[in-house]
N, C-alpha and C positions, 0 to 999 in steps of 0.2 A: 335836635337836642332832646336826649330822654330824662325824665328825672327820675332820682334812686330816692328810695326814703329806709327808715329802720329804726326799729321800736325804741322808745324812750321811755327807759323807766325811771328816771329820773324825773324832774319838774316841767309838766308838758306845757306849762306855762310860759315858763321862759321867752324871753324875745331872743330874735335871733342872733344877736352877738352873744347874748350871756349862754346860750347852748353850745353856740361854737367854742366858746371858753372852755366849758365846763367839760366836755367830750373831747378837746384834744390836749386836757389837764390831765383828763384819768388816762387818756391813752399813752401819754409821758411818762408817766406814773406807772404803768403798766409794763412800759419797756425800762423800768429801773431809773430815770432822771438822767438829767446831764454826762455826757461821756465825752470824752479826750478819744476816743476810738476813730482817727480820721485815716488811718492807712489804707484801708480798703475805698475807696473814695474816687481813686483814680481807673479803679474796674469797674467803678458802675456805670450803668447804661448813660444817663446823663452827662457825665464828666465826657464822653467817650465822644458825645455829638457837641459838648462845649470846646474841646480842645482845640479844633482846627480854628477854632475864631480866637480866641485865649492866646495863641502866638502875635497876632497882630495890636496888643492890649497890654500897652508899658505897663511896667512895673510902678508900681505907685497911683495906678489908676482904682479908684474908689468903687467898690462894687455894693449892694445890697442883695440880702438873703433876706425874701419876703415870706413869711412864716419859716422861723429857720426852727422852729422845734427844738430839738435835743441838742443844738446849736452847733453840730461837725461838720457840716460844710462852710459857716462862718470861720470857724478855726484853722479849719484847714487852706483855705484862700487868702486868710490872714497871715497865714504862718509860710506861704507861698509869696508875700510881698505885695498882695494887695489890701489895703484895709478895709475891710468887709465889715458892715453893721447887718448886725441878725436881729430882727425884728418881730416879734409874735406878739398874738393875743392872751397868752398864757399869762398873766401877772404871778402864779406861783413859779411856772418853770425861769420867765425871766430874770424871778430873783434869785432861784437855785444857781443858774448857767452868772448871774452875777456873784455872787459870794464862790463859786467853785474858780470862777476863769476872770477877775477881775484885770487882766492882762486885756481882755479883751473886749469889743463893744456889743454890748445887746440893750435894746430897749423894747416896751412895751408900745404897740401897736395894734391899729387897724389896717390891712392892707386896703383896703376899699377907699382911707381919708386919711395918710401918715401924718399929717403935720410936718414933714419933710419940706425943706424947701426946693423952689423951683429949681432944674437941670443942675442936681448936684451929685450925681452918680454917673459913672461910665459905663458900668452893667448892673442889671437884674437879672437877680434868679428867683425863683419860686416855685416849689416841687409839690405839687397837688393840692392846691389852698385857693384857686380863683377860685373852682367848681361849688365851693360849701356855701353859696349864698344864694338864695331862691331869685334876688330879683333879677340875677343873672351875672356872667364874667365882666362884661362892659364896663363898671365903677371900679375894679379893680388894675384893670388892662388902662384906661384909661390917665389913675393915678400912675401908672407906672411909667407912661407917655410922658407925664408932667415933670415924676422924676429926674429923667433921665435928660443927660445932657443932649443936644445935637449930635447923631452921627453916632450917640450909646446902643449899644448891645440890651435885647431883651429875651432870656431863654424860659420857658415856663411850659411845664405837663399838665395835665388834664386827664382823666377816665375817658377810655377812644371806647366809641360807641362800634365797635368791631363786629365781624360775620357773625361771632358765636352771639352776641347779646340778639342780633338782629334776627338769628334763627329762633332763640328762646322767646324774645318777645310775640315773633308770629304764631308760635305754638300755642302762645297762652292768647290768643285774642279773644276770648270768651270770657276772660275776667278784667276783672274792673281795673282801671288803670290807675284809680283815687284809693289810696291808703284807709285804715280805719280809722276814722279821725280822732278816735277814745286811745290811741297806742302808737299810734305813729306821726313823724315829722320830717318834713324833709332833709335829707344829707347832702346833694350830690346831684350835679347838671354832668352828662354822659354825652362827647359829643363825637361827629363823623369827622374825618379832616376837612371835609369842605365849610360846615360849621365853623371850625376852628378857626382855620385858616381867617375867611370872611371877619369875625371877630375882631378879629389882631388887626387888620388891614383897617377894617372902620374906624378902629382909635387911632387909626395916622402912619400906623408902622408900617415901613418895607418887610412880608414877609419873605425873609430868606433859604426855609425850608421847614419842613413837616415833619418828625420822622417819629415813625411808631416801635415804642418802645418797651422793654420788659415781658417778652415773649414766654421766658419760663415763670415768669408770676401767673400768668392769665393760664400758660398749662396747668400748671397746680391750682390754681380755681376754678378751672371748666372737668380737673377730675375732683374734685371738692362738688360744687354743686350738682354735676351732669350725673359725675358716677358715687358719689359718696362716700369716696375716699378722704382719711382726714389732710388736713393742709402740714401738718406737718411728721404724719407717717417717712418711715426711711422708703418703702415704696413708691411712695406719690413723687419724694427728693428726685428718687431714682429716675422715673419713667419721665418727670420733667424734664431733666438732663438732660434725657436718650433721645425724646422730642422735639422741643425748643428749638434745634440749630436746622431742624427739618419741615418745619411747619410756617405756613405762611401767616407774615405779621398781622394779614389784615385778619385773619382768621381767629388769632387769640392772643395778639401782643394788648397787655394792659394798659399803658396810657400810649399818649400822644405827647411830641413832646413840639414845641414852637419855637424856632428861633428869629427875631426879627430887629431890625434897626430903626430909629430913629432920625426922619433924614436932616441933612445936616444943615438944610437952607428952610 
């Protein structure tokens, strides 16, 4: 497991939840607030690896979205017939996604300690929210075990510790691996799929499969940091594109995504 860190100029005080708040406030914030935008949902990478398991999962079976953010995957699996509770640490965005979509359920949370009670959900999701906590995924992946009924579905990504991070980290062996501790804090646990995998399996889960995801995001960030292209030039769009369907995952697909079961006895 690698760790990512990145300058806080905000309150370098903060303890760790009230950072995690504060930074995926302004980044909500940043993408405009709450959006009904769920059409596009069924061509992303994730939905694409949830699907074949989502056929064998009645209709009326309870799901949760663990950091659901700008809350469109809640809505949208709600609005599919299963009722989905979206969950985040945001206390602003939770009340925006409540006053905008009071149709539908979001509470404020810790994914690490829901207050949720025992085996009352049939799947979890969670799209890039274990990684943000230094003492590790384990308290996370674990509440989710708890969660989750017998024989529930657990899907959840991760930043995949891939060839390109693993060639850039050797490069730089000569500088320090510890952050400046006047400017920076840590963001972000980076891991391999054997990492992962392991992970998942120690909290109890049957893992079901591994699959490395978002191939054209990690091309548009390895021509972003390698070649210093911006990340959203019509160029960069471009050559991602043309690359992506040709380039091997392990080499720059961005996360990792896990899916695994709860066993039933």
């Amino acid at each position: 497991m690698r760790k990512d860190y990145l300058t806080d100029d905000g309150h370098i005080e903060d303890d760790e939840t009230d950072f995690v708040e504060r930074y995926w406030t302004a980044k909500w914030d940043e993408m405009g607030g709450p959006s009904d935008t769920v059409a596009n949902i069924p061509r992303k990478d994730e939905y694409k690896v949830m699907a074949p398991y989502l056929k064998d999962l009645p209709r009326g079976a309870r799901m949760l979205d663990g950091g659901c953010g700008l809350g469109d995957w809640t809505i949208h699996f709600s609005e599919q017939g299963w009722p989905t509770l979206g969950l985040d640490i945001s206390r602003k965005t939770v009340g925006a996604l409540n006053t905008r979509f009071p149709e539908h359920d979001f509470q404020i949370g810790d994914i690490r300690a829901t207050g949720l009670p025992d085996e009352s959900f049939d799947a979890y999701f969670s799209w890039g929210t274990f990684e943000h906590f230094e003492a590790g995924l384990s308290p996370c992946i674990d509440e989710a075990y708890r969660v989750l009924k017998p024989g529930g579905l657990l899907f959840t990504s991760v930043p995949f510790d891939n060839l390109r991070h693993a060639l850039r980290a050797a490069s730089d062996w000569r500088k320090s691996a510890l952050p400046d501790k006047d400017g920076a804090r840590f963001y972000q646990w980076r891991l391999t799929r054997g990492e992962f995998r392991d992970l998942v399996a120690l909290s109890g889960f049957e893992v079901l499969d591994i699959k490395a995801i978002g191939k054209r995001q990690g091309v548009l960030r390895s021509l972003q940091h390698e070649f210093g292209m911006p990340y959203q030039w019509f160029l960069s769009k471009a050559m991602s594109a043309a690359i992506a369907p040709v380039i091997p995952s392990g080499l720059v697909a961005h996360m990792l995504l896990a899916v695994a079961r709860k066993p039933k006895v």
